[in-house]
BAGU-321914 format. One line per field, with one value per atom (N, C-alpha, C, CB): residue number from 1; residue in three letters; atom name; chain; x, y, z. Coordinates in steps of 0.1 Angstrom, whole numbers, always signed. Glycine has a CB too. Layout:
n: [NUM/...]
res: [ALA/...]
atom: [CA/...]
chain: [A/...]
u: [X/...]
v: [Y/...]
w: [Z/...]
This chain:
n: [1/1/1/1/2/2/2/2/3/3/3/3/4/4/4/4/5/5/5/5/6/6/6/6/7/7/7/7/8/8/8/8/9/9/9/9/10/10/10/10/11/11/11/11/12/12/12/12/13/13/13/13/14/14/14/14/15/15/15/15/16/16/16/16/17/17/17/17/18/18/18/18/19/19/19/19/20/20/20/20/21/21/21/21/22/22/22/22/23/23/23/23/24/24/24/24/25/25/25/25/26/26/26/26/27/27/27/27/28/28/28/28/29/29/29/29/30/30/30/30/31/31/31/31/32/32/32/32/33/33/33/33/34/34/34/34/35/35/35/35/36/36/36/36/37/37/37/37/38/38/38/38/39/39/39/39/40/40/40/40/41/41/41/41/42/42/42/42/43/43/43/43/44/44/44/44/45/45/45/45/46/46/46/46/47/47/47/47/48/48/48/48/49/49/49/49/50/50/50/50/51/51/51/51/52/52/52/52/53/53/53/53/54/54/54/54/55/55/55/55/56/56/56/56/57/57/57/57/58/58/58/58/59/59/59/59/60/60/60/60/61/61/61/61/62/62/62/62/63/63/63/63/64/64/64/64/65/65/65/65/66/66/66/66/67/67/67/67/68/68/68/68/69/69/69/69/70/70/70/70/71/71/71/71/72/72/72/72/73/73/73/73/74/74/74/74/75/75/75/75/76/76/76/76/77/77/77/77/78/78/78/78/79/79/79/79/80/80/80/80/81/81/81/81/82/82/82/82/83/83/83/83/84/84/84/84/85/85/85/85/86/86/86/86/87/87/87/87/88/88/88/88/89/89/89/89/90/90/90/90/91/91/91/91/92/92/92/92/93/93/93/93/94/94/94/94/95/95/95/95/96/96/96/96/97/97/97/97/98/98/98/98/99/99/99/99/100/100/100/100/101/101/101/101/102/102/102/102/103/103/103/103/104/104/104/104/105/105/105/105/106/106/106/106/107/107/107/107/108/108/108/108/109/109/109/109/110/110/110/110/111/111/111/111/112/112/112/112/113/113/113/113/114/114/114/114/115/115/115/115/116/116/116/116/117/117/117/117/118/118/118/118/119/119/119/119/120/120/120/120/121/121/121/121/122/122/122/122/123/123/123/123/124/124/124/124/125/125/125/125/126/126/126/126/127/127/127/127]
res: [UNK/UNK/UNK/UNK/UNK/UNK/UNK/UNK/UNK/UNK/UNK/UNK/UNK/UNK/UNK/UNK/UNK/UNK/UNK/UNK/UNK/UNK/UNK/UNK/UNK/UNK/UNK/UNK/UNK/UNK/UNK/UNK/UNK/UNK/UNK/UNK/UNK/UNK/UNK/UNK/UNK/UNK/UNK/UNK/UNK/UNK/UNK/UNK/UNK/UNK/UNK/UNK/UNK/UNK/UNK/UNK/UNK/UNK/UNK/UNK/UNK/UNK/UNK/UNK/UNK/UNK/UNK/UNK/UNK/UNK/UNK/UNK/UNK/UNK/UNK/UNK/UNK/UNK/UNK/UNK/UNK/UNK/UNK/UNK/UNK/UNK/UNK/UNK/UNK/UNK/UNK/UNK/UNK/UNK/UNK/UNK/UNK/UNK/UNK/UNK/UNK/UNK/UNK/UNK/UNK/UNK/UNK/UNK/UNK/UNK/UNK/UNK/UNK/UNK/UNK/UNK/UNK/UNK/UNK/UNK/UNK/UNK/UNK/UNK/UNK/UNK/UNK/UNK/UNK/UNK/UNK/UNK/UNK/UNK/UNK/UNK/UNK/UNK/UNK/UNK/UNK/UNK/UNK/UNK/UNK/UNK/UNK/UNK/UNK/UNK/UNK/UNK/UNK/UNK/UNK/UNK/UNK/UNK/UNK/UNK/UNK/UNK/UNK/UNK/UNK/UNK/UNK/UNK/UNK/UNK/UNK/UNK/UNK/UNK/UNK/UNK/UNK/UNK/UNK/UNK/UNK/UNK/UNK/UNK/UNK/UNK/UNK/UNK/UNK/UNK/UNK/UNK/UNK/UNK/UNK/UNK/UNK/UNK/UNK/UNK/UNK/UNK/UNK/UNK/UNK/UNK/UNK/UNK/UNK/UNK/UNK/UNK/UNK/UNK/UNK/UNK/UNK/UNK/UNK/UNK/UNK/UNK/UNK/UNK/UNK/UNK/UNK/UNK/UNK/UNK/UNK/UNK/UNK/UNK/UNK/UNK/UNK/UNK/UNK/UNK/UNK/UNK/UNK/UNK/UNK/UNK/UNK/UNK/UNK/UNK/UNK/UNK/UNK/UNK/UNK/UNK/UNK/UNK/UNK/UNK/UNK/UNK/UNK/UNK/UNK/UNK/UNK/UNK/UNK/UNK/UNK/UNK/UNK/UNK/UNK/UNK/UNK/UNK/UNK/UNK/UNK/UNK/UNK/UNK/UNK/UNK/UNK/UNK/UNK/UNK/UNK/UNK/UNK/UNK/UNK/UNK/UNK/UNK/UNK/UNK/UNK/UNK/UNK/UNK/UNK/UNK/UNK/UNK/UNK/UNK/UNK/UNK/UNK/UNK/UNK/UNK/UNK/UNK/UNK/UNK/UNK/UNK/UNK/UNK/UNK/UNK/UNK/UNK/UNK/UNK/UNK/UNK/UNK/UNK/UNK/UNK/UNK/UNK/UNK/UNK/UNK/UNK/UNK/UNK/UNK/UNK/UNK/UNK/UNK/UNK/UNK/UNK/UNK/UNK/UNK/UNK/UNK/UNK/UNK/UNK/UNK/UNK/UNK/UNK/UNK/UNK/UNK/UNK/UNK/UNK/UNK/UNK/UNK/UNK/UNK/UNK/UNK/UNK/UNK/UNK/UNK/UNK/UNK/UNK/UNK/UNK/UNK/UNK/UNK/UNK/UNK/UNK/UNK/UNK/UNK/UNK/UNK/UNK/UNK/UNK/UNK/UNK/UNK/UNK/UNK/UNK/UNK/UNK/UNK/UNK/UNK/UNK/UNK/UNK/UNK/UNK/UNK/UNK/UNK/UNK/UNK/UNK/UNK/UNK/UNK/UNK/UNK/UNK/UNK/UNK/UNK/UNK/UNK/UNK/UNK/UNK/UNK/UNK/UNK/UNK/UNK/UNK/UNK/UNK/UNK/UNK/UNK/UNK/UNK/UNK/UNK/UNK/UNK/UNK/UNK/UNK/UNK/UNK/UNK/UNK/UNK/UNK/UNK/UNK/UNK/UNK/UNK/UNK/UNK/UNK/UNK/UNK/UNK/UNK/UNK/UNK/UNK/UNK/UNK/UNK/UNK/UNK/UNK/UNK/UNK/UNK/UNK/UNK/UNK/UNK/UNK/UNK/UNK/UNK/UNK/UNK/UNK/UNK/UNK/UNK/UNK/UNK/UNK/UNK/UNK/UNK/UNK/UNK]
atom: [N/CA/C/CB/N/CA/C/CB/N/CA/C/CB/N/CA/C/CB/N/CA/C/CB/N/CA/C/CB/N/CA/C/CB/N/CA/C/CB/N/CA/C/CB/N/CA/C/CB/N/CA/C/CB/N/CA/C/CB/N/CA/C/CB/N/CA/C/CB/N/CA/C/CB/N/CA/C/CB/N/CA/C/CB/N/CA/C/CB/N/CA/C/CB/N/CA/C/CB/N/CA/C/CB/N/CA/C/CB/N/CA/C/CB/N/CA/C/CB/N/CA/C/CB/N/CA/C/CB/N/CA/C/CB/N/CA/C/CB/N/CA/C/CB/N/CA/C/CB/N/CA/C/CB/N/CA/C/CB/N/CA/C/CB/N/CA/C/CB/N/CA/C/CB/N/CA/C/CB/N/CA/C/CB/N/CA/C/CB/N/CA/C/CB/N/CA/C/CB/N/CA/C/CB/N/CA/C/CB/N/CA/C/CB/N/CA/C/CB/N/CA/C/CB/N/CA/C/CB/N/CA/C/CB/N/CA/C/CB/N/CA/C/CB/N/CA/C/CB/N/CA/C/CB/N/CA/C/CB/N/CA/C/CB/N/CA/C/CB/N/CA/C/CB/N/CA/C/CB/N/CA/C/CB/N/CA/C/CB/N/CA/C/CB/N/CA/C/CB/N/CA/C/CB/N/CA/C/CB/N/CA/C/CB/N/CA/C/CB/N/CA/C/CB/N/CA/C/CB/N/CA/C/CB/N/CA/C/CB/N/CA/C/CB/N/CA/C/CB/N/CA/C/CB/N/CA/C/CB/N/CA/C/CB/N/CA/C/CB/N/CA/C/CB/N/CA/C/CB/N/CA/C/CB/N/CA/C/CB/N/CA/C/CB/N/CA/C/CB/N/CA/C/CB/N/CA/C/CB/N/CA/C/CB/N/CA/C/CB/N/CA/C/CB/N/CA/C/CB/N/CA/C/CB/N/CA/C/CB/N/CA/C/CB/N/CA/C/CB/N/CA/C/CB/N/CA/C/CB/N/CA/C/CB/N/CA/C/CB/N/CA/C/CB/N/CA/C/CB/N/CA/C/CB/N/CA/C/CB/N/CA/C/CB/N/CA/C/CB/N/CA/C/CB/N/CA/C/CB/N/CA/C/CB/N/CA/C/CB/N/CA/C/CB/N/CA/C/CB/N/CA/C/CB/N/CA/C/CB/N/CA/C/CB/N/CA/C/CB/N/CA/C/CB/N/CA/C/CB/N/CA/C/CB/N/CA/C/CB/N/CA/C/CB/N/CA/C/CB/N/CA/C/CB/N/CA/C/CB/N/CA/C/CB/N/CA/C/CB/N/CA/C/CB/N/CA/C/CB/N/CA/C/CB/N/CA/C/CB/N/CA/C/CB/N/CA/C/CB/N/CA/C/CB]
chain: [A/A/A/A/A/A/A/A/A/A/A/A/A/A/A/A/A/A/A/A/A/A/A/A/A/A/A/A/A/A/A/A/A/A/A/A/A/A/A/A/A/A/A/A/A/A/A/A/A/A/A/A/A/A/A/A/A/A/A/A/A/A/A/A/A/A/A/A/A/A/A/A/A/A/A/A/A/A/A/A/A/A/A/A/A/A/A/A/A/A/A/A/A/A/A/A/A/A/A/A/A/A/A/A/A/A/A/A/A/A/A/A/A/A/A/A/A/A/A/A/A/A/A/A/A/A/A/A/A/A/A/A/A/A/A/A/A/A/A/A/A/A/A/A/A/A/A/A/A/A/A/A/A/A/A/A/A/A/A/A/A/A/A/A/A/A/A/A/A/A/A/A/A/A/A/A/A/A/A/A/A/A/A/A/A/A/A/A/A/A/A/A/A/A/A/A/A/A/A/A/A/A/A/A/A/A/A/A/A/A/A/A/A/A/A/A/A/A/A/A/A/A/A/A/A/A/A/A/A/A/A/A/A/A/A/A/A/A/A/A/A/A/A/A/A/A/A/A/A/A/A/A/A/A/A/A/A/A/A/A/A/A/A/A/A/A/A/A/A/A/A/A/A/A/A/A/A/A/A/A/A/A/A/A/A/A/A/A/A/A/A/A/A/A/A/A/A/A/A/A/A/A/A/A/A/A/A/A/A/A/A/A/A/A/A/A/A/A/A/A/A/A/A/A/A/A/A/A/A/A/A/A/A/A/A/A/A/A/A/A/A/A/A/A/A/A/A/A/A/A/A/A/A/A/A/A/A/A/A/A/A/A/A/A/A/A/A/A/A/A/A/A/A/A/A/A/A/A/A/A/A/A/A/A/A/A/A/A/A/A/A/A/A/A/A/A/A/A/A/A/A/A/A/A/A/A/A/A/A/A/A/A/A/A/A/A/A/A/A/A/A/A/A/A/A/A/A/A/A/A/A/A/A/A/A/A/A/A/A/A/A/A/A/A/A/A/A/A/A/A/A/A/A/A/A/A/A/A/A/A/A/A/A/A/A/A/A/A/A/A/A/A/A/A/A/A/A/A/A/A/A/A/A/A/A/A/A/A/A/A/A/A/A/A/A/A/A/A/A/A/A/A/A/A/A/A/A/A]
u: [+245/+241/+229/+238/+228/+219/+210/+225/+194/+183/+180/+173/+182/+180/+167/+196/+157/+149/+152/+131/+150/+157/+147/+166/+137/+126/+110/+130/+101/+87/+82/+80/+72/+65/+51/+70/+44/+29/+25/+20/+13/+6/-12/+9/-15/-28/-36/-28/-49/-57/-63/-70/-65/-70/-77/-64/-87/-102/-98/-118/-90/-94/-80/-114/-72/-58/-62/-49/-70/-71/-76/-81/-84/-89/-73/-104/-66/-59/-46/-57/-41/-34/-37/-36/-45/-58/-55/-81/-56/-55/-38/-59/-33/-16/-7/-13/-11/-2/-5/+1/-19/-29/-24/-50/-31/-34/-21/-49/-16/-4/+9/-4/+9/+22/+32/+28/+30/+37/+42/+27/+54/+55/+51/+69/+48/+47/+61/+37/+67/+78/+81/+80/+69/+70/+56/+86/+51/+40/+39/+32/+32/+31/+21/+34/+21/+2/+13/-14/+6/+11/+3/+9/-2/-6/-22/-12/-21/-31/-45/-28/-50/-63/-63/-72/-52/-50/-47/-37/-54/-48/-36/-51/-35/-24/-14/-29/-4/+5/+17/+16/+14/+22/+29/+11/+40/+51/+52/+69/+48/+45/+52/+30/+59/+73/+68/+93/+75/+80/+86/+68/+100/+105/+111/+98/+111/+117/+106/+127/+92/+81/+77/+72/+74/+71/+57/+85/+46/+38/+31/+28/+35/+28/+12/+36/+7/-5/-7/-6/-25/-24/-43/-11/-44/-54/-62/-55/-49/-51/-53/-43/-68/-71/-63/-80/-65/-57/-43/-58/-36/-27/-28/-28/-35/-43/-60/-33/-64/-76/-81/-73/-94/-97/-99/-111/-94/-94/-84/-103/-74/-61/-53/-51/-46/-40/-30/-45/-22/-5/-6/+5/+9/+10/+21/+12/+27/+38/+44/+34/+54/+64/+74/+72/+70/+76/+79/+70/+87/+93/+86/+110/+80/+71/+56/+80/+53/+39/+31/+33/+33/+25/+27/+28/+40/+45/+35/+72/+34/+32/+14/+43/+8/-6/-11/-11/-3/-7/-6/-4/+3/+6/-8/+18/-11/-23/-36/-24/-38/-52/-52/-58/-42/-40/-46/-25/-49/-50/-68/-38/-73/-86/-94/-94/-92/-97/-107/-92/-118/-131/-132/-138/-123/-131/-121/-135/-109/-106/-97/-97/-103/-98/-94/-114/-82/-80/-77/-73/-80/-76/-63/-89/-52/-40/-45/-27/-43/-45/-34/-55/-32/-24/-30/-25/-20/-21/-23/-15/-28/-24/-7/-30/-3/+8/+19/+12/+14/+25/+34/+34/+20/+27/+15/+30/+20/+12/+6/+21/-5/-7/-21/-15/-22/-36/-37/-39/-47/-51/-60/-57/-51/-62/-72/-51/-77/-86/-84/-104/-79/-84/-96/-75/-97/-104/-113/-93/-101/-112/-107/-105/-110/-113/-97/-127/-90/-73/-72/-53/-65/-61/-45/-67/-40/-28/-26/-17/-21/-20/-5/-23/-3/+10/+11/+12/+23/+27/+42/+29/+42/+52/+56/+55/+66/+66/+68/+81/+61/+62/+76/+50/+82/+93/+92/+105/+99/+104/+89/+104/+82/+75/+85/+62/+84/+85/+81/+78/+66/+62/+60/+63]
v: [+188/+178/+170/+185/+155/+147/+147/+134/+150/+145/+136/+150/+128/+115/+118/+109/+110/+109/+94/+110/+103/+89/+80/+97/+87/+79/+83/+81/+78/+82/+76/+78/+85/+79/+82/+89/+77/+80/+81/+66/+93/+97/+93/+114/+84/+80/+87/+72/+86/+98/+84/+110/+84/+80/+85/+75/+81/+86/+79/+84/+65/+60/+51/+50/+54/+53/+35/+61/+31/+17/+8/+17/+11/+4/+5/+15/+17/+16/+8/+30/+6/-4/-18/-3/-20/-36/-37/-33/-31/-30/-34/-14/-23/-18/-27/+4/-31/-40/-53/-40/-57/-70/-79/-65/-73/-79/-76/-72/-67/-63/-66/-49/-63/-69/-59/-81/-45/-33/-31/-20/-23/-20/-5/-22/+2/+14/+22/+14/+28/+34/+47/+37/+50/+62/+71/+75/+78/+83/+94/+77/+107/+123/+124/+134/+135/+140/+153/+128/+168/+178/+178/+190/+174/+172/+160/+192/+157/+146/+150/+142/+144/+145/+150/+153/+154/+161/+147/+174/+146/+137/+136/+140/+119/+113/+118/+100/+113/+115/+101/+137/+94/+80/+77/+66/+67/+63/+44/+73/+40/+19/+18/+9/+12/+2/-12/-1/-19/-32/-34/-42/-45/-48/-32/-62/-23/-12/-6/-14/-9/-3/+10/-14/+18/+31/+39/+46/+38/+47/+56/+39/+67/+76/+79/+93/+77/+78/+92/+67/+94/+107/+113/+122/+113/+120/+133/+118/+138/+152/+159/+157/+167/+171/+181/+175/+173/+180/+178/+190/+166/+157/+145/+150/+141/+134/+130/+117/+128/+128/+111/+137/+107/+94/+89/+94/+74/+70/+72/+71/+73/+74/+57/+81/+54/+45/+44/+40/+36/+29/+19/+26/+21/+8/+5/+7/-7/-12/-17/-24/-21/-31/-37/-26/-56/-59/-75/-53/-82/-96/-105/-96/-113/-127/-121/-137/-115/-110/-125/-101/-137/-149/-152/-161/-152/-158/-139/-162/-135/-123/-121/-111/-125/-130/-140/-131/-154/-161/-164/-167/-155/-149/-136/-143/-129/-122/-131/-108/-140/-144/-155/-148/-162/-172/-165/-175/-156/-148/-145/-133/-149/-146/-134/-159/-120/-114/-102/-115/-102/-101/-95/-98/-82/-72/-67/-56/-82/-78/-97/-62/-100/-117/-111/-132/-105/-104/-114/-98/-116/-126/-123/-128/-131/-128/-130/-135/-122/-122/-117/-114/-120/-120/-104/-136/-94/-87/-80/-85/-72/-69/-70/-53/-58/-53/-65/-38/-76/-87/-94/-81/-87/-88/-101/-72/-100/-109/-96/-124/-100/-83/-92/-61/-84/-82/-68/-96/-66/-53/-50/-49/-48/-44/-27/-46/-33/-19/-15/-21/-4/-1/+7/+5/+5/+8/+25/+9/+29/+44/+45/+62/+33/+35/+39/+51/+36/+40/+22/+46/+22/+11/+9/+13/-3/-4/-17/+0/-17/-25/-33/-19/-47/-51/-59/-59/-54/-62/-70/-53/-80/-83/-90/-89/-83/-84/-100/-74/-110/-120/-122/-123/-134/-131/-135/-138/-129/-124/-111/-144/-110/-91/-81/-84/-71/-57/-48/-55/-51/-43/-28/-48]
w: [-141/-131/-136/-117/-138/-139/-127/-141/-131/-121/-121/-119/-109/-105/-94/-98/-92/-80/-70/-87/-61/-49/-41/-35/-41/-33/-34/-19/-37/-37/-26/-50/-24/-8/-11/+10/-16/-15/+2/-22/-4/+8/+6/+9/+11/+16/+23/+23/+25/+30/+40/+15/+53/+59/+70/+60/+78/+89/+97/+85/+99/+116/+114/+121/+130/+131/+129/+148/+136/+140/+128/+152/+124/+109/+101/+99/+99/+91/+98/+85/+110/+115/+111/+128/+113/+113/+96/+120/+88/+74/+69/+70/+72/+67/+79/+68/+94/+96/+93/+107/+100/+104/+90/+105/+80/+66/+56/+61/+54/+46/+51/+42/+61/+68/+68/+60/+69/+70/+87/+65/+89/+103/+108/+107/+115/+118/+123/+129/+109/+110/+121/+98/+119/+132/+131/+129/+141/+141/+147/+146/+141/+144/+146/+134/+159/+162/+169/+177/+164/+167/+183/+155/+187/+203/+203/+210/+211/+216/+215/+232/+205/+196/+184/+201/+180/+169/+157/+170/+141/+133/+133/+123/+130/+127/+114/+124/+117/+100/+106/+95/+96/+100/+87/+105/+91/+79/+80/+84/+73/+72/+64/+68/+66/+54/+53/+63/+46/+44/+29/+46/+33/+28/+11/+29/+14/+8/+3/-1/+4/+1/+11/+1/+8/+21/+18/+21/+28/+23/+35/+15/+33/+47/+46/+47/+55/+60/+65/+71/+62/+71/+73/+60/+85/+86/+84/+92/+81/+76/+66/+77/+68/+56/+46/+57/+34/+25/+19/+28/+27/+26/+12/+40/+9/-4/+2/-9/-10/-17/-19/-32/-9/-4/-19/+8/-24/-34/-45/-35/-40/-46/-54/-31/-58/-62/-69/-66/-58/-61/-67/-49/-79/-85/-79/-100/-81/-71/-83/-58/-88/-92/-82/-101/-84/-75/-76/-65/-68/-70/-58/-67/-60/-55/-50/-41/-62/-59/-55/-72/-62/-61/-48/-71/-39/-25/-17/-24/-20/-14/-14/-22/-25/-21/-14/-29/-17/-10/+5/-14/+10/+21/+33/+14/+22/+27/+24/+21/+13/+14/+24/-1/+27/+41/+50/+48/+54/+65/+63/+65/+55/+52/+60/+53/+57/+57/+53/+59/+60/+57/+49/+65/+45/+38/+24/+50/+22/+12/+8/+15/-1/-10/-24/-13/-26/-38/-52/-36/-60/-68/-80/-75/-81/-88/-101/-84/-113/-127/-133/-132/-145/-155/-164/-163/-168/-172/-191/-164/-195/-209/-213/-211/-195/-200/-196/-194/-194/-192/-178/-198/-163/-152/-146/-143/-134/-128/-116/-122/-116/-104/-96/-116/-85/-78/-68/-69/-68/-63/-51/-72/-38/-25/-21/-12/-15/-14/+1/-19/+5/+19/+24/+24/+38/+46/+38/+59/+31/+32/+16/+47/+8/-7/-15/-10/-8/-19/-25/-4/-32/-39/-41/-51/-39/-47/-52/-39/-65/-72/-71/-84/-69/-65/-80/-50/-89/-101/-96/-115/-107/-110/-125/-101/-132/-149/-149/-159/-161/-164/-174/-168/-172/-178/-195/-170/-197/-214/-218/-229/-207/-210/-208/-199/-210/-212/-202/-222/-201/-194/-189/-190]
C-alpha cells in the first residue's frame, strides 16, 4: 500500500478567543468552522478555514507552543495581500517580497507571536 497524507491542519497556540477572532476572521478573512469548550469557562479548541486552507486554534495548554510558524503555498498571494493591507490594520502591514527560493511571499504575525508565511512560486522557479 502507497502512503499518501490527506490533509495537514496546523495547530496554533492561542490566550484570548476574541483577539484571535478579530485576527483570523476581521483581518485574514477565515470563517469559524466550528468551536469546542468541554463546558463553559473551560479553553477554546476552534477550527478557521478559507478557501481550502485549515488551521485549528486552541487554548489549551500543551496543544502547540506560542510562536510557531506556517508556510503556506499558494495562488494570488498579490490579490490576497492587497486585500488584507486595504483593511489597514493596526497591528499587522505586511510587505510582499520576492524570495531566494523564487516565490513571491509575505508574512503575518498573530496576536500571541505564531507566524505564517503566505507564498506563491514565481513562474519558471522551482521552488
Amino acid at each position: 500500500m502507497t502512503i499518501q497524507f490527506q490533509t495537514i491542519v496546523p495547530i496554533l497556540r492561542i490566550f484570548d478567543v476574541a483577539k484571535a477572532r478579530e485576527f483570523y476572521c476581521d483581518f485574514l478573512g477565515f470563517e469559524i468552522a466550528w468551536e469546542h469548550r468541554f463546558e463553559d469557562g473551560m479553553p477554546v479548541y476552534m477550527e478557521v478555514t478559507r478557501n481550502g486552507m485549515t488551521l485549528h486554534l486552541s487554548e489549551h495548554h500543551g496543544d502547540a507552543c506560542p510562536g510557531s510558524t506556517v508556510f503556506v503555498w499558494m495562488t494570488g498571494v498579490e490579490a490576497f495581500h492587497a486585500e488584507i493591507t486595504a483593511k489597514r490594520y493596526s497591528y499587522n502591514r505586511p510587505g510582499l517580497e520576492e524570495t531566494f527560493y523564487g516565490a513571491k511571499m509575505f508574512q503575518v504575525h498573530d496576536p500571541f507571536g505564531n507566524r505564517i508565511r503566505f507564498n506563491e512560486r514565481m513562474v519558471g522557479t522551482q521552488g
